[in-house]
NUZA-42815 format. One record per residue (C-alpha): residue in one letter; x, y, z. Coordinates in nm, 3 decimals, m for minus. Example, Ala and Ser with C-alpha at 12.3 -4.5 7.8 and 13.67 -1.06 7.14 Angstrom:
BEGIN
{node 'A' {1.230 m0.450 0.780}},
{node 'S' {1.367 m0.106 0.714}},
! end
This chain:
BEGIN
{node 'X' {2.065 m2.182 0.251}},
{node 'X' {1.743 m1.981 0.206}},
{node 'X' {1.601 m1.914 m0.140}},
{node 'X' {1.699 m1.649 m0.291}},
{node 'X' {1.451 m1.400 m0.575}},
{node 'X' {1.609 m1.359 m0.897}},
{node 'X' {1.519 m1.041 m1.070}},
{node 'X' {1.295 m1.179 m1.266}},
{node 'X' {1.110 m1.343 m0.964}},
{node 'X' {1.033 m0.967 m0.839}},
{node 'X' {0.944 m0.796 m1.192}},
{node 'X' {0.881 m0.905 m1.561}},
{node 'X' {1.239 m0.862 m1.734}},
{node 'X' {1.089 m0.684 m2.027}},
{node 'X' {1.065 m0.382 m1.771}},
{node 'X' {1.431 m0.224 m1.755}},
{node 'X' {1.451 0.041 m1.469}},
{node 'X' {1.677 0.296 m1.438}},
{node 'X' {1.848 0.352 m1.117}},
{node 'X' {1.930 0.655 m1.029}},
{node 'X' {1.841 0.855 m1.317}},
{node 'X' {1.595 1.147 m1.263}},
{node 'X' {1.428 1.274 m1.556}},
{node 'X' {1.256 1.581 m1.609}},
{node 'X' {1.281 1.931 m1.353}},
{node 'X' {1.364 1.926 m1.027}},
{node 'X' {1.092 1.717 m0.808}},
{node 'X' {1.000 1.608 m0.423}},
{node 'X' {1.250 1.292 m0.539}},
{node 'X' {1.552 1.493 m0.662}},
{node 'X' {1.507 1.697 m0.304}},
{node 'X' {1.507 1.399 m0.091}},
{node 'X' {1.824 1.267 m0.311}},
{node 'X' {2.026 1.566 m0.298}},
{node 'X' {1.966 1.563 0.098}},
{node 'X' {2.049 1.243 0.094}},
{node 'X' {2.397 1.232 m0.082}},
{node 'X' {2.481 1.545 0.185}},
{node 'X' {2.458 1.347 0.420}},
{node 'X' {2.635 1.042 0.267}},
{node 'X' {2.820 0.820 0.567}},
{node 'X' {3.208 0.803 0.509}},
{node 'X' {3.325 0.448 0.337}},
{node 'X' {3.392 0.314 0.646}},
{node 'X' {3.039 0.413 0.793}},
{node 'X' {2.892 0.143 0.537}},
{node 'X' {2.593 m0.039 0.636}},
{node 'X' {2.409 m0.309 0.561}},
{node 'X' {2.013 m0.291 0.631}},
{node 'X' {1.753 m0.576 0.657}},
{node 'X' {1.418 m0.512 0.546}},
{node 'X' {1.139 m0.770 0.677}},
{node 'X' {0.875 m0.799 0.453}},
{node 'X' {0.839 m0.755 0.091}},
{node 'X' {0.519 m0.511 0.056}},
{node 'X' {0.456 m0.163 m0.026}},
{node 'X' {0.623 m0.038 0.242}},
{node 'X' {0.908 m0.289 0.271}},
{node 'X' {0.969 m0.208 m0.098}},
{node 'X' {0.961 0.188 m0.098}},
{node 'X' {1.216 0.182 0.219}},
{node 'X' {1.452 m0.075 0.068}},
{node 'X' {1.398 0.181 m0.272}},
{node 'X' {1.505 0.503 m0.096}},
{node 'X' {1.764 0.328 0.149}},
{node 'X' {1.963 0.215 m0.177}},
{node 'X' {1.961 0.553 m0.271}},
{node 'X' {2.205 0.632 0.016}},
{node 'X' {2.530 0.559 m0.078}},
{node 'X' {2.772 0.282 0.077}},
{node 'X' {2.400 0.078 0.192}},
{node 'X' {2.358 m0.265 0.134}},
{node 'X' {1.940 m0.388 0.196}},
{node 'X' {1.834 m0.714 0.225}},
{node 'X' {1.472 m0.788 0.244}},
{node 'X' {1.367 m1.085 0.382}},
{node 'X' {0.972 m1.214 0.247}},
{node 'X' {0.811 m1.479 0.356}},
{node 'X' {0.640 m1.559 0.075}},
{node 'X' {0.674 m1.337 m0.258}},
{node 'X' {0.709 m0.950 m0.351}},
{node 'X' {0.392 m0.790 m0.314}},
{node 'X' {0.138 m1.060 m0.217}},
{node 'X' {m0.088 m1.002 0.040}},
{node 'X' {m0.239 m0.665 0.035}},
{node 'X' {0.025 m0.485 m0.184}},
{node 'X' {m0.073 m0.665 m0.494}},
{node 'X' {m0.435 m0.702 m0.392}},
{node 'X' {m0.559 m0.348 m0.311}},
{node 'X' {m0.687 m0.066 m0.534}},
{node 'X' {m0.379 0.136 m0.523}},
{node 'X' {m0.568 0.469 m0.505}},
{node 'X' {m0.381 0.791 m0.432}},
{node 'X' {m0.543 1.090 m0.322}},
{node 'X' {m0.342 1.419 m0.212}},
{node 'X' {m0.611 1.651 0.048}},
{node 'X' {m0.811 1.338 0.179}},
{node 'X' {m0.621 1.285 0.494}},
{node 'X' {m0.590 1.671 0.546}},
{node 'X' {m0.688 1.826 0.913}},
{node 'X' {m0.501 1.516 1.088}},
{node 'X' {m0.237 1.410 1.193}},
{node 'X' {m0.176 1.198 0.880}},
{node 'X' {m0.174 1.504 0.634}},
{node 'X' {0.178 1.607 0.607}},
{node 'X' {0.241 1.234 0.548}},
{node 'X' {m0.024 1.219 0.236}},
{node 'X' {0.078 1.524 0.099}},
{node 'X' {0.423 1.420 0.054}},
{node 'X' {0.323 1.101 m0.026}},
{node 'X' {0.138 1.186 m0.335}},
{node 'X' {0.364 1.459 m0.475}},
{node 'X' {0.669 1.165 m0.421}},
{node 'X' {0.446 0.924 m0.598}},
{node 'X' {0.460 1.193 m0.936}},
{node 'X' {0.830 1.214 m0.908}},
{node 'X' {0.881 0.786 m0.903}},
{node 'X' {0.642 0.803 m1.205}},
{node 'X' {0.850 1.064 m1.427}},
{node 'X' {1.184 0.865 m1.257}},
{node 'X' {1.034 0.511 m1.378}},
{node 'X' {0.784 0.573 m1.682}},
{node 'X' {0.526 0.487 m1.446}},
{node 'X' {0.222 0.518 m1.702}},
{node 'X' {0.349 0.247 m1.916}},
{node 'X' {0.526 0.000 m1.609}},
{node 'X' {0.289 0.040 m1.385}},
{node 'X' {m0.026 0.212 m1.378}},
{node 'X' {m0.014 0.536 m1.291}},
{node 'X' {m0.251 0.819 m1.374}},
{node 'X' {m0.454 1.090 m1.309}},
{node 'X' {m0.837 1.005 m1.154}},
{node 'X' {m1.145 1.172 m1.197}},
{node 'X' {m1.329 1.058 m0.845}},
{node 'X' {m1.694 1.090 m0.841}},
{node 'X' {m1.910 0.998 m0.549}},
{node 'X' {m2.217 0.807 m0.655}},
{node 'X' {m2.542 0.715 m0.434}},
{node 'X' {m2.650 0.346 m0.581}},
{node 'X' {m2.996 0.223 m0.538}},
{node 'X' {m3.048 m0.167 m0.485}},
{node 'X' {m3.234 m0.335 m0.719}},
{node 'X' {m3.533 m0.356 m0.506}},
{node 'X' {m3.571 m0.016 m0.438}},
{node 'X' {m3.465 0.123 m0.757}},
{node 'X' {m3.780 0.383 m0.887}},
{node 'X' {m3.604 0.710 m0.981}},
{node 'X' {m3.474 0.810 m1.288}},
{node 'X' {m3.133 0.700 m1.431}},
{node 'X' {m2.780 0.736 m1.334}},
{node 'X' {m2.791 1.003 m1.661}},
{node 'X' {m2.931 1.241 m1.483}},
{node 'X' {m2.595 1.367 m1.393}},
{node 'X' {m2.351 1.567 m1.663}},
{node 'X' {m2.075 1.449 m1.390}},
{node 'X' {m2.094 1.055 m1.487}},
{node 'X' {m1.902 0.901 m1.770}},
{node 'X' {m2.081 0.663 m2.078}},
{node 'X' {m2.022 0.362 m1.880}},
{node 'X' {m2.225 0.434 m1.608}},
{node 'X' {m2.536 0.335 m1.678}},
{node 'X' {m2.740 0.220 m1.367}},
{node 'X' {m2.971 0.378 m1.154}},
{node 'X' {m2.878 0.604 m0.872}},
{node 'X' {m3.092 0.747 m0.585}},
{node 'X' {m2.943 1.109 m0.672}},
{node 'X' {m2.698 1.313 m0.911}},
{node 'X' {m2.316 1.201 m0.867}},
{node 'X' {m2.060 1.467 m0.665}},
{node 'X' {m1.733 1.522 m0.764}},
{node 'X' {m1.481 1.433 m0.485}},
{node 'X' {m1.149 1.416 m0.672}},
{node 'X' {m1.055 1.600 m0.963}},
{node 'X' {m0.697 1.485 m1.198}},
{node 'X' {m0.503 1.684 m0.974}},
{node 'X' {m0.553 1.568 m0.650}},
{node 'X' {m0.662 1.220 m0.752}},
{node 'X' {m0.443 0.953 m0.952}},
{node 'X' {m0.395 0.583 m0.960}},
{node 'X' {m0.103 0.305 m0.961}},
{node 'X' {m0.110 m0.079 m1.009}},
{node 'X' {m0.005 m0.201 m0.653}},
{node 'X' {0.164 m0.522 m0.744}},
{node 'X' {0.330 m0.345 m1.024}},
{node 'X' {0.463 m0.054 m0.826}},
{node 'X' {0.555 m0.245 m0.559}},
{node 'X' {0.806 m0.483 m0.777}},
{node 'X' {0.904 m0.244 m0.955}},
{node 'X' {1.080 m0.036 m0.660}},
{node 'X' {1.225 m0.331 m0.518}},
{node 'X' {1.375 m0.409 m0.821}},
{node 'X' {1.532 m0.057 m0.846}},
{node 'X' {1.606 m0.082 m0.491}},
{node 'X' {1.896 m0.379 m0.624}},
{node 'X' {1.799 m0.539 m0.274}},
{node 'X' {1.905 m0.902 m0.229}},
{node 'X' {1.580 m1.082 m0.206}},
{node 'X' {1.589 m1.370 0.026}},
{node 'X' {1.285 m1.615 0.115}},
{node 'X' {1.201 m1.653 0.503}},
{node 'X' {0.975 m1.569 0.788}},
{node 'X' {1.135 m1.394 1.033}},
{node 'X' {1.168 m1.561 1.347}},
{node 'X' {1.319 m1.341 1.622}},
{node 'X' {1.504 m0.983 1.586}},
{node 'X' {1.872 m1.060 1.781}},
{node 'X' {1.955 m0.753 2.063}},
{node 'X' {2.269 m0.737 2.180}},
{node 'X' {2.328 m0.494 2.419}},
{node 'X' {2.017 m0.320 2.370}},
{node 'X' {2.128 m0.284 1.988}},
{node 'X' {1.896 m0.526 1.701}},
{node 'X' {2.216 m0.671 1.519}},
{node 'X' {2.049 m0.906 1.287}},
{node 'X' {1.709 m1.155 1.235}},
{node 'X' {1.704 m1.525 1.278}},
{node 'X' {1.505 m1.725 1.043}},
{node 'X' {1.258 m1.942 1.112}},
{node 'X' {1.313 m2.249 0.894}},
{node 'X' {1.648 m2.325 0.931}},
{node 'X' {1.770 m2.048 1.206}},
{node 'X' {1.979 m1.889 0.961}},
{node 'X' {2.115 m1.591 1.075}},
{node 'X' {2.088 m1.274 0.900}},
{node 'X' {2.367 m0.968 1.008}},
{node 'X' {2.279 m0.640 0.987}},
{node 'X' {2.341 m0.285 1.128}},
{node 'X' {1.996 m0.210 1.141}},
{node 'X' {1.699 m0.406 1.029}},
{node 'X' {1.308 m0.273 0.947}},
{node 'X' {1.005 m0.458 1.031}},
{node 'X' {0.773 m0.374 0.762}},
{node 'X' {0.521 m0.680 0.805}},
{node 'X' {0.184 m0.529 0.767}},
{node 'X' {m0.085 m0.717 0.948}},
{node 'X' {0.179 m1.014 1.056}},
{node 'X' {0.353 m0.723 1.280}},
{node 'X' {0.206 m0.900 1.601}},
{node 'X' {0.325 m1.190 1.534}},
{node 'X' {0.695 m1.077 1.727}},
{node 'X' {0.671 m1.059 2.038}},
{node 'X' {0.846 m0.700 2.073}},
{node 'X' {0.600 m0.495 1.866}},
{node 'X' {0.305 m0.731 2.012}},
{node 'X' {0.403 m0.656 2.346}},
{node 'X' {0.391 m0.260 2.296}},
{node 'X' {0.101 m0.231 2.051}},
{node 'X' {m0.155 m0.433 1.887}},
{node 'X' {m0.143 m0.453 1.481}},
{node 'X' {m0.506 m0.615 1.404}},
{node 'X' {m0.618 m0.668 1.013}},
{node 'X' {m0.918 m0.561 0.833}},
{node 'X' {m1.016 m0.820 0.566}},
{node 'X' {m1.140 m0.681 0.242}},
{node 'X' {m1.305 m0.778 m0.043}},
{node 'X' {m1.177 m0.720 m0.430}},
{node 'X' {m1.303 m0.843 m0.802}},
{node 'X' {m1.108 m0.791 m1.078}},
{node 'X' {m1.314 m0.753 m1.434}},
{node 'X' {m1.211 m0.752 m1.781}},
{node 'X' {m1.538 m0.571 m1.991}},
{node 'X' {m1.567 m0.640 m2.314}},
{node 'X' {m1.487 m0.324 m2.437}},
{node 'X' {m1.220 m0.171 m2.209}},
{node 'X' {m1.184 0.120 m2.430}},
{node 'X' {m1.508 0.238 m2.333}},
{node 'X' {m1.442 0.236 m1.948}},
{node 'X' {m1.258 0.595 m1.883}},
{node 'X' {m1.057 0.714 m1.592}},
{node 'X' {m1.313 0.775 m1.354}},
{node 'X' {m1.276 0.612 m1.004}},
{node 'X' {m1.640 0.568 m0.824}},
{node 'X' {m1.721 0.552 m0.457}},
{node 'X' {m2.032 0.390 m0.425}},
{node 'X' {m2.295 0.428 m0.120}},
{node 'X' {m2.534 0.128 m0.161}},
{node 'X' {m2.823 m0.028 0.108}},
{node 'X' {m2.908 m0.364 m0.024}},
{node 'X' {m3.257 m0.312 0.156}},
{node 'X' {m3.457 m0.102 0.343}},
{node 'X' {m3.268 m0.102 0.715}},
{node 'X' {m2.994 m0.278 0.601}},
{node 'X' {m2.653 m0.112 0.656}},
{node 'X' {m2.476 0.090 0.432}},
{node 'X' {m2.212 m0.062 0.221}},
{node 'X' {m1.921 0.178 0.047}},
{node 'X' {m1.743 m0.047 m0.213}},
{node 'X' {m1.480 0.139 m0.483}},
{node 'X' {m1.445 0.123 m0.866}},
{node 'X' {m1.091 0.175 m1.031}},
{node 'X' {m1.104 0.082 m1.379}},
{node 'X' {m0.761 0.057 m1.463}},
{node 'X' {m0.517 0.153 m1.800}},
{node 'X' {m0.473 m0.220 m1.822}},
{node 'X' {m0.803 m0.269 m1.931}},
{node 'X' {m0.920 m0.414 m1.619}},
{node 'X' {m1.158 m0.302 m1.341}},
{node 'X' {m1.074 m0.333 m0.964}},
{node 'X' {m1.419 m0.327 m0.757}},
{node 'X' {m1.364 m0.347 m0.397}},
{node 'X' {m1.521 m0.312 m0.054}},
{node 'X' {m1.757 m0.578 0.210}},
{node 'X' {m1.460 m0.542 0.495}},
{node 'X' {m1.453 m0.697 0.831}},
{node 'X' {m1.217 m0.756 1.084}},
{node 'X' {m1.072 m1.134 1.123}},
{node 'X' {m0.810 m1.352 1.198}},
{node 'X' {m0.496 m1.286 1.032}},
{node 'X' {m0.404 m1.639 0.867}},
{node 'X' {m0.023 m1.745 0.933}},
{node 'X' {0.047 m1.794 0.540}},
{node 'X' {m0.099 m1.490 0.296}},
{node 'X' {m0.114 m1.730 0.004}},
{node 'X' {m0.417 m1.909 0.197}},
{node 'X' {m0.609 m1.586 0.234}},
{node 'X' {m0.900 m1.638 0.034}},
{node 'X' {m1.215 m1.447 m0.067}},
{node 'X' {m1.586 m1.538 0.104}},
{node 'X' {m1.836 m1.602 m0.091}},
{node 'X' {m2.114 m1.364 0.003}},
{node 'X' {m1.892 m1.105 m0.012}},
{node 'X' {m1.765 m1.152 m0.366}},
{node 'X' {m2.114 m1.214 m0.463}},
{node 'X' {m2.246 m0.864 m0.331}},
{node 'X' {m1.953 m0.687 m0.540}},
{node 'X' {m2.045 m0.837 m0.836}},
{node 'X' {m2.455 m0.749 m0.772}},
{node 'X' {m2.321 m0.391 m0.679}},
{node 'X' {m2.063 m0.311 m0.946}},
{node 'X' {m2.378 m0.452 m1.230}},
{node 'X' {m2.639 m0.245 m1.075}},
{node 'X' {m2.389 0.098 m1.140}},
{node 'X' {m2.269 m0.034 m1.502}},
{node 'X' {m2.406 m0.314 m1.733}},
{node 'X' {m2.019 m0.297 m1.875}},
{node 'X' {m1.978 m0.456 m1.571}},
{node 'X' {m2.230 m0.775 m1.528}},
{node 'X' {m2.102 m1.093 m1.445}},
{node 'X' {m2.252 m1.220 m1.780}},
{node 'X' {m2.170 m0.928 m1.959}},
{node 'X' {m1.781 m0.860 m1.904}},
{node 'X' {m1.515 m1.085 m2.119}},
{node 'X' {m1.320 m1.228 m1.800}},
{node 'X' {m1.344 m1.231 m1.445}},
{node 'X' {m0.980 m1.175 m1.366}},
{node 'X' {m1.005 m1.254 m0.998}},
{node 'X' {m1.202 m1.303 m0.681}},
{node 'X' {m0.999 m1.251 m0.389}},
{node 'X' {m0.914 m1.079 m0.038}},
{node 'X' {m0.646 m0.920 0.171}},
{node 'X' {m0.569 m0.802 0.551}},
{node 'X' {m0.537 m0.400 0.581}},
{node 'X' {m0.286 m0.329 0.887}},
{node 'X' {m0.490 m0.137 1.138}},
{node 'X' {m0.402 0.009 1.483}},
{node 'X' {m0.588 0.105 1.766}},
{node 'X' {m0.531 0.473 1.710}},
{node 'X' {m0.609 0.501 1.344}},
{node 'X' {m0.224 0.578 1.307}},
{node 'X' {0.068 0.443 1.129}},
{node 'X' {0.375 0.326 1.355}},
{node 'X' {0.657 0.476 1.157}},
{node 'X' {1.000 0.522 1.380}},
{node 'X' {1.264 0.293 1.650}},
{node 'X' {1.145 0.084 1.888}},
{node 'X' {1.156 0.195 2.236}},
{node 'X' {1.448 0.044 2.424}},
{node 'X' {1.574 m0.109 2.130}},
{node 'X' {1.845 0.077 1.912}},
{node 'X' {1.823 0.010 1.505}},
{node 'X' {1.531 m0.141 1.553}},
{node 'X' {1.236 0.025 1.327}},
{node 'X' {0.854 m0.059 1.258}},
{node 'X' {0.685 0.072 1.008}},
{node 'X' {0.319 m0.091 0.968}},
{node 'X' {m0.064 0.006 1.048}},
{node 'X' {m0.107 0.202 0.759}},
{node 'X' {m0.453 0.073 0.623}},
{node 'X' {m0.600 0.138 0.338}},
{node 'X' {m0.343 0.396 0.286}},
{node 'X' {m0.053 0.190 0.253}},
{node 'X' {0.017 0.268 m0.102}},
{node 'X' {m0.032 0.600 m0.122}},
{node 'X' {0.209 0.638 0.179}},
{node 'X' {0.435 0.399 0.092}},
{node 'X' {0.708 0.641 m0.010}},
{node 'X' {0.686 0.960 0.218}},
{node 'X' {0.713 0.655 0.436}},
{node 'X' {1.039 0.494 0.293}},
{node 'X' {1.190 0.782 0.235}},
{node 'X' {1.129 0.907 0.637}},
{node 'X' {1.246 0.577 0.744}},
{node 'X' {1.549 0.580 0.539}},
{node 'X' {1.632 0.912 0.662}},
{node 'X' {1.587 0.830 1.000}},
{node 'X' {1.760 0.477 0.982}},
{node 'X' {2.095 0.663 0.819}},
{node 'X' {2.070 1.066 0.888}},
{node 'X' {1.956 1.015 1.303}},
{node 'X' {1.647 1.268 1.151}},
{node 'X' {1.337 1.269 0.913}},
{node 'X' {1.319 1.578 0.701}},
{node 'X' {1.092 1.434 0.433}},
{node 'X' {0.819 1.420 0.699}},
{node 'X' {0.788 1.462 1.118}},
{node 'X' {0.776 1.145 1.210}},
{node 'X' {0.663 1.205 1.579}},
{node 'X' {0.292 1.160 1.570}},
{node 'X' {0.379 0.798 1.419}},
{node 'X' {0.640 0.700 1.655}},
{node 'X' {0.600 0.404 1.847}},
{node 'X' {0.716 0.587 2.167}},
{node 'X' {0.359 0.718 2.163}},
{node 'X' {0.178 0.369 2.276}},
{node 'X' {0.486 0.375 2.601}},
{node 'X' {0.329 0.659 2.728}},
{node 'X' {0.007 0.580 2.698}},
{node 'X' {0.083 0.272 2.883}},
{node 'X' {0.234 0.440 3.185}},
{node 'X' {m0.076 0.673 3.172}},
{node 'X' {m0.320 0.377 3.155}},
{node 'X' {m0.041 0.223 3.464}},
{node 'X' {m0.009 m0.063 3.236}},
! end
């Protein structure tokens, strides 16, 4: 038998969530739930739906899939809720960033769902979430720094107290700019999801008959029924041969430090995005500063692409890299020196999902019925994580996505550019 999460292994137990009561007016959430139970299949229509891969994504689908009546969801993680990039990333949300793309309608959705699940689950106090002020601030290195200090701009909180080649801009304001813990957010919808948990990597998706009907896993071939199944397996997507052979998933390693300054009080709600040339020539870097209600600061950035490793425990942070966040994130606050702050929290990395379009791949798989993907999100992955889930789930039980057009995501797109390209 394969190991099987307890509750407790997805979220601390002194968290108790709610299922399926809403607080508060009626939201994007209550919309998307009172579609939902319209549409309710009969009690002989019941389904049971496995979810591979325990992320951000994994976790919002299995979250609004449970919210369909007469669903059973397993997810199946290789490793543990939430530890690659969905516990490691800055879990920034912004609402008009992705606007004049194809990605917009997506966003939007995203972040207005992302309000609702935070009335729905206290999600100030279980995990994170709040309004940002997002302020866009030049950084000069130390060896070019000459000009006058970072306080020449009203825009810039107390803490930020470095020098800065010119005045801060304001790029996000409290209403179109908030904040969640990943790791926290992510456990805590797959615990209100009730999903069975089970630990595995996903060896091969069964088709019979053109129809997926369950996942074999790899350690022991245990078989895993299902009606449908999702393969929500960020960067790792590849690794089956049926997405692999239709599009390429490659990851994006970035860089994160987590501080603890000495006087967390003092660090307010302000996220930064930094522009800083560590000399003359050199290229531009962009790292990120999200000081969070825990008390802790997230600083990340330095990305390059690389090798996805097989295991996402081994996935470890270079040197050089963590070294120039640390030199960056002291030059913009002394809160924030190495030898200054009370704890260095962690030093670490993750893969970002990445396509070669820039898109996500939301929807079925061509020739393959109850079969869905949905991965290549990026560094967007938390913010739409549930516009995404709730789509999918829509899709997966309804035939149709109302919450959000899924055709520019659909992964019938890279088929036709193959018979274009007379691949």
């Amino acid at each position: 038998m394969v190991p099987v999460f307890t509750r407790c292994d997805i979220i601390p137990t002194h968290l108790s969530i709610p299922r399926k009561a809403v607080k508060g007016p009626t939201t994007v959430l209550t919309r998307i739930m009172a579609t939902s139970e319209s549409h309710l299949p009969s009690q002989s229509a019941s389904k049971h739906i496995v979810v591979c891969g325990g992320g951000v994504i994994g976790a919002c689908t299995a979250y609004f899939l449970s919210q369909k009546l007469q669903t059973a969801v397993t997810v199946v993680e290789k490793s543990a809720p939430a530890c690659a990039a969905s516990g490691k990333a800055g879990g920034f949300l912004a609402l008009d960033w992705c606007d004049g793309g194809p990605m917009s309608s997506l966003a939007r959705v995203s972040f207005k769902l992302h309000k609702s699940l935070a009335e729905k689950f206290n999600g100030e106090d279980v995990y994170g979430y709040r309004a940002l002020t997002t302020l866009s601030v030049p950084v000069l290195s130390e060896r070019g720094s000459s000009s006058s200090s970072l306080r020449g701009s009203n825009l810039l909180p107390d803490w930020v107290d470095g020098e800065t080649a010119q005045p801060a801009k304001q790029i996000g304001t409290t209403e179109t700019t908030a904040q969640v813990h990943p790791r926290l957010f992510t456990q805590t919808l797959l615990s209100a999801s009730e999903a069975k948990v089970i630990k595995g990597e996903v060896e091969t998706i069964i088709v019979e008959n053109g129809h997926a009907t369950g996942v074999v896993l790899k350690e022991n071939k245990e078989v895993v029924p299902a009606d449908a199944v999702v393969l929500a397996l960020g960067p790792w997507s590849s690794r089956l041969s049926m997405i692999s052979e239709l599009f390429n998933i490659s990851g994006l390693k970035a860089h994160s430090i987590v501080l603890r300054p000495r006087e967390p009080d003092r660090i307010t709600p302000h996220a930064l995005f930094l522009s800083y040339q560590p000399a003359p020539g050199a290229k531009m870097l962009d790292p990120e500063v999200y000081p969070r209600p825990t008390g802790e600061v997230y600083i990340c950035g330095m990305s390059k692409d690389a090798e996805v490793p097989e295991n996402p425990e081994s996935i470890t942070g270079e040197t050089e890299s963590i070294e120039m966040l640390h030199k960056i994130v002291g030059t913009v606050s002394s809160h924030l020196k190495r030898d200054t702050v009370s704890e260095v929290v962690a030093e670490q990395a993750c893969f970002l999902p990445c396509t070669d379009d820039g898109l996500p791949v939301i929807g079925e798989l061509p020739g393959v019925k109850n079969c869905y993907v949905a991965t290549g999100h990026s560094c967007w992955g938390i913010l739409n994580g549930p516009a995404t889930g709730a789509s999918l789930a829509e899709l997966i039980l309804e035939g149709k996505s109302t919450t959000v057009d899924l055709k520019p995501f659909a992964p019938a797109r890279f088929v036709k550019r193959r018979t274009r390209l007379g691949v």
